[in-house]
C-alpha positions, 0 to 999 in steps of 0.5 A, spaced: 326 600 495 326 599 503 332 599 507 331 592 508 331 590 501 337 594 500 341 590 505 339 583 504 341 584 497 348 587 499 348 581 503 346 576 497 351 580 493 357 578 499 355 572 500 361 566 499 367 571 501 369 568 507 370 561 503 374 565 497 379 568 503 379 561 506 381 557 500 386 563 499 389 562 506 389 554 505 392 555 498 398 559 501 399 555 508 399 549 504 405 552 499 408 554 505 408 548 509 410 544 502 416 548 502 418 548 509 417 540 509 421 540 503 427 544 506 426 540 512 427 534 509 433 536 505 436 538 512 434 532 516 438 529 508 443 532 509 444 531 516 444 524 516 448 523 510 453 527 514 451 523 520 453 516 516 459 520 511 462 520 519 461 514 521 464 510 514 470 515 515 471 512 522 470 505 520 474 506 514 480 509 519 479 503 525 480 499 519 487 502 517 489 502 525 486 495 525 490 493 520 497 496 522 497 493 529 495 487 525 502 487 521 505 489 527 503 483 531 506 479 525 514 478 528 510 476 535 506 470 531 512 468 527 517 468 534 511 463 536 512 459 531 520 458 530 521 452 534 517 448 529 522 451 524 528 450 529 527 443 527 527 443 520 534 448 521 532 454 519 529 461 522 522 462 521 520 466 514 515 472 515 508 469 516 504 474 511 498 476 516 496 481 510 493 477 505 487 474 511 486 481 514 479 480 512 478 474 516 482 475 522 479 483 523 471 480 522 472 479 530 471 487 529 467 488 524 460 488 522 455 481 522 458 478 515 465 480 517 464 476 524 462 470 521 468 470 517 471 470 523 468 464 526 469 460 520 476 461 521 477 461 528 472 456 529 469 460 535 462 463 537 462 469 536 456 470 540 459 469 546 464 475 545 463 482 548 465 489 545 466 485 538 464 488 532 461 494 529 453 496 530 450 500 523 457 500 520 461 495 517 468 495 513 472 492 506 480 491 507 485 490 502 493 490 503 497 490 498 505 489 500 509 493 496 515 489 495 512 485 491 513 489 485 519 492 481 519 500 485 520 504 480 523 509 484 530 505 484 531 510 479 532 516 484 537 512 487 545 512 485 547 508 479 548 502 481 540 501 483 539 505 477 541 499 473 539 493 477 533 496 475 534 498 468 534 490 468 528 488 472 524 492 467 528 490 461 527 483 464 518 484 464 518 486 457 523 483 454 520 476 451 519 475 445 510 474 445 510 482 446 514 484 441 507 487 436 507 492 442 513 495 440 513 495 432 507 499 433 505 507 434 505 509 441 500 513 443 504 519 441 505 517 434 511 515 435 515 508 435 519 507 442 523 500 442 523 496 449 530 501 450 527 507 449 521 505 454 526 502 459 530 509 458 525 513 458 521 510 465 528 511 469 529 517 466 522 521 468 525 520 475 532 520 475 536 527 478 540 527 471 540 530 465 542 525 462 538 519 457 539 512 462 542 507 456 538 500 458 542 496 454 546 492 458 550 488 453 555 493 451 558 498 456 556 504 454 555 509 460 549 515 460 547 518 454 549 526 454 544 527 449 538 531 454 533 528 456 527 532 454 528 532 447 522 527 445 518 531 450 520 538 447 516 536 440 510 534 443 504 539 442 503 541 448 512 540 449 513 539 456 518 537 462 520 530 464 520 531 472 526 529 474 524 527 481 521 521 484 515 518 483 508 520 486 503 515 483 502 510 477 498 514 473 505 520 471 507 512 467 502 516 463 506 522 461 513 518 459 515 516 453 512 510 450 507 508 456 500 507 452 494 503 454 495 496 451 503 498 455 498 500 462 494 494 461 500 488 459 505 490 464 503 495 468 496 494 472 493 487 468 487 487 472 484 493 475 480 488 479 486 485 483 492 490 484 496 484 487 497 483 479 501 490 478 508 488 477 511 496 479 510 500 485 512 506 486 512 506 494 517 499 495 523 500 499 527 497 493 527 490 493 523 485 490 520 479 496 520 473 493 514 469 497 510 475 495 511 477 488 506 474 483 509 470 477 510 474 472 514 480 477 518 474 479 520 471 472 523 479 470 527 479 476 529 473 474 531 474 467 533 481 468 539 478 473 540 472 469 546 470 463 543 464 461 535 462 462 531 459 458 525 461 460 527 468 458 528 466 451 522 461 449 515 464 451 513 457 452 519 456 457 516 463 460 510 461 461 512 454 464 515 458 470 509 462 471 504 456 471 510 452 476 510 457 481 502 459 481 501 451 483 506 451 488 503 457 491 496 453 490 499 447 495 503 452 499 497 455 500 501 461 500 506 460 505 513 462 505 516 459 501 523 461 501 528 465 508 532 469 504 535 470 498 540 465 498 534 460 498 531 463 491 537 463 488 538 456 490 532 453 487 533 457 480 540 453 480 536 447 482 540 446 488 535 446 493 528 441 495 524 446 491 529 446 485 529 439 484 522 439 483 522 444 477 528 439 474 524 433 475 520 438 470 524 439 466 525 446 467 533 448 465 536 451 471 539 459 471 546 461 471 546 468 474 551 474 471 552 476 479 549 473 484 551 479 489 547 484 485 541 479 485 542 478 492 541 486 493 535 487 488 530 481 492 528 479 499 524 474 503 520 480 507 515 485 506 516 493 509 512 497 505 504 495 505 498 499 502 492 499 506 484 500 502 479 500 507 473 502 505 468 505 512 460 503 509 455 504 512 447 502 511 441 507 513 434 505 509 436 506 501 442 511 503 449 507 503 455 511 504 461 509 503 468 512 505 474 510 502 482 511 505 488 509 501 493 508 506 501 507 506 505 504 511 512 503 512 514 498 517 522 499 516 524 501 523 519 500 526 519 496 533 515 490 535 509 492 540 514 489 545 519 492 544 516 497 544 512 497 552 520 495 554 522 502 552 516 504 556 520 501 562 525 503 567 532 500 565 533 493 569 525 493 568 524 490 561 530 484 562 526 482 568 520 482 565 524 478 559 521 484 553 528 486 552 528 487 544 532 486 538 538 491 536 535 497 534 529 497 539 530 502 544 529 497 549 533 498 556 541 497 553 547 501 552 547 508 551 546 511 544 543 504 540 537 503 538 530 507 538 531 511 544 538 513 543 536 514 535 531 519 538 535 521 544 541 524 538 536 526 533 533 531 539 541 533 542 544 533 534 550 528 537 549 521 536 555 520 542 551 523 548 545 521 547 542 516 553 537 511 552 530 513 554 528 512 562 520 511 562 520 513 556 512 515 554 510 515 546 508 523 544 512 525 550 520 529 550 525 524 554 529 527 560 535 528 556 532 533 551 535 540 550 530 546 554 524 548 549 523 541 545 516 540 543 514 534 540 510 537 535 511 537 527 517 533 525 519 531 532 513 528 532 516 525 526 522 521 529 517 517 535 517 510 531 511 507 532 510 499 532 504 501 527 509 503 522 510 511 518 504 514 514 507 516 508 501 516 504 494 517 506 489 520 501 480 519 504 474 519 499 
């Protein structure tokens, strides 16, 4: 065979190699590419969640921030409107700014939340500038804390202890709910309304001893110990004996099943304004706000002779009176303090000959100093849920931040620009605060000299601030104090103090 033929067939033998490693090369560079594309992708994913993740969460904490400087504005609005109330001869009652956070924050929120804006001011929003949020939006609840029985009375001193013992007898002591405790409870056990009642103020009380809730007799503490009922259950353990961190440790105490939780404690996980306890209240029960059932056990629980605390149909008139009188009122304060409430069950006011005239018998009270003590016609203590969302393609990130704001103490937003003022300065300007503001006053009152003795340790010496300037030491403090840590603690901030604050 020729050279020749030799090479043409080595050639024909080699032909289509080319193609083969094109194909391969092709095969791996498509591999290659589809597992950078997809870790590419999942990066850019990652990326933007975390971009929006962001974004809700600074949405969700403008809506606490909004909604703290909301509430701290409601002394201002209810100063406005005093006169009015002038001539009907009475201070003006807190005006619950809470319950319409959704309607007056729209002004900052997203489009739909303008728009609930606009229907409730009736203006065009259009016009507004440096309003709203751009690919962000927020959902805000507050819930006022005083409108429910604090469980956490039962940390307190004994006299509270009882006070408390009565209100929780008085909301599960009709007579409707008696199949609840003639029944096993989720231990397996028979607990009686005493029992439970017993049981709840003794998981936070700081005694060894078993709270007596029958407040018929006079029979003090029981020496028997506490944690003989939990000591036999399997797996044993220790009732806390410290105050209440949440709701849900109700689950850990004696007699606390779930058809006790849904009736008494949490009715409508839908609506938390139906809880009837907290365990976050300043102690006292504000009577504008609590919902009719929270209202009929205080009233019961303070009550020598009631009707309604008797007979279920009784009861359940009481409930239906005050929810209409809250449907017509729109729920506007009805009452100024204390006095009015206990004047209206005795049927000796406006709104009490209302209820005569519907045959609603009037209420004799055991004490009226003691219910005085366990109620209110303010607010302090409110929870702030507020849920950042923020819409990108079919990704919908949410955050949500559970907030708890105490407002005891805490001055008024003028108040507190007059503590920012030179002495002379603020009376000038008519901004002098009320007692306790810290506003230009006599040396050792209000919030200036609170933290003055709170920064020297003596209450005698400390001077009221000059140009005092939040998250800065007055002149008067000892050399080397900081305001970090819990000094920082001590600065009162018209915006109330964080006592709780939780994100998810």
């Amino acid at each position: 065979m020729t050279t020749a033929k030799r090479r043409r067939k080595k050639r024909s033998r080699e032909r289509g190699v080319a193609l083969i490693l094109v194909l391969g090369a092709l095969t791996i560079l498509a591999v290659m590419l589809t597992d950078f594309q997809d870790e590419t992708s999942a990066e850019l994913g990652s990326a933007l969640s975390s971009r929006d993740g962001l974004k809700a969460e600074y949405a969700a904490r403008s809506a606490v921030s909004l909604a703290r400087l909301l509430i701290a504005a409601e002394p201002t609005i209810r100063k406005a409107i005093a006169p009015l109330f002038m001539l009907m001869g009475g201070p003006p009652p807190q005006i619950p700014v809470w319950q319409f956070a959704d309607q007056v924050l729209g002004a900052f929120n997203d489009a739909a939340g303008q728009a609930k804006f606009s229907a409730l001011a009736s203006v065009n929003m259009e016009k507004g500038k440096k309003l709203g949020m751009e690919g962000a939006g927020f959902d805000i609840e507050i819930l006022d804390e005083d409108s429910k029985i604090d469980l956490n009375n039962a940390w307190r001193d004994p006299l509270t202890q009882t006070r408390l013992a009565a209100q929780i007898m008085g909301l599960i002591a009709p007579l409707q709910y008696e199949p609840l405790f003639t029944s096993r409870d989720g231990d397996g056990q028979y607990s009686d309304r005493l029992q439970i009642c017993s049981a709840m103020i003794d998981w936070a009380d700081a005694n060894q001893d078993q709270m007596s809730c029958d407040l018929r007799t006079a029979l003090g503490p029981s020496t028997a110990p506490e944690d003989s009922f939990y000591q036999q259950l399997d797996p044993p353990y220790f009732r806390k004996n410290a105050p209440y961190d949440s709701l849900e440790e109700l689950h850990q105490v004696r007699g606390i099943s779930d058809d006790f939780w849904s009736t008494f404690i949490d009715p409508d996980p839908n609506d938390p304004t139906r809880r009837n306890v907290t365990v976050w209240g300043t102690g006292k029960v504000n009577v504008n706000t609590a919902n009719a059932q929270t209202l009929l056990a205080v009233v019961c629980g303070g009550a020598t002779a009631a009707k309604m605390c008797i007979d279920p149909l009784e009861g359940a008139k009481f409930v239906a009176l005050v929810n209409m009188i809250r449907m017509f009122t729109s729920g506007a304060p009805v009452f100024t303090s204390a006095n009015g409430f206990i004047s209206t069950l005795k049927q000796q006011s406006p709104i009490g000959l209302i209820l005569k005239s519907l045959n609603l018998e009037p209420v004799v009270f055991s004490s009226e100093a003691e219910v005085k003590k366990a109620i209110t016609a303010e607010s302090k203590v409110f929870t702030i849920i507020a849920t950042g969302r923020v819409k990108s393609g079919q990704r919908d990130s949410r955050v949500r931040i559970n907030a708890v704001i105490d407002f005891r103490s805490a001055p008024t937003p003028a108040q507190l620009l007059a503590n920012q003022l030179p002495p002379g300065a603020a009376a000038a300007l008519g901004l002098g605060g009320a007692p306790g503001s810290g506003a230009a006053g006599s040396p050792g009152t209000g919030v200036a000299g609170g933290l003055g003795a709170a920064l020297t340790g003596s209450a005698t010496n400390a001077l009221p601030f000059s140009g005092f300037v939040p998250g800065q030491l007055p002149a008067n403090a000892p050399p080397g104090a900081t305001v970090d840590g819990a000094l920082a603690y001590l600065i009162p901030n018209p915006g109330g103090r964080i006592v709780y604050f939780h994100m998810d």
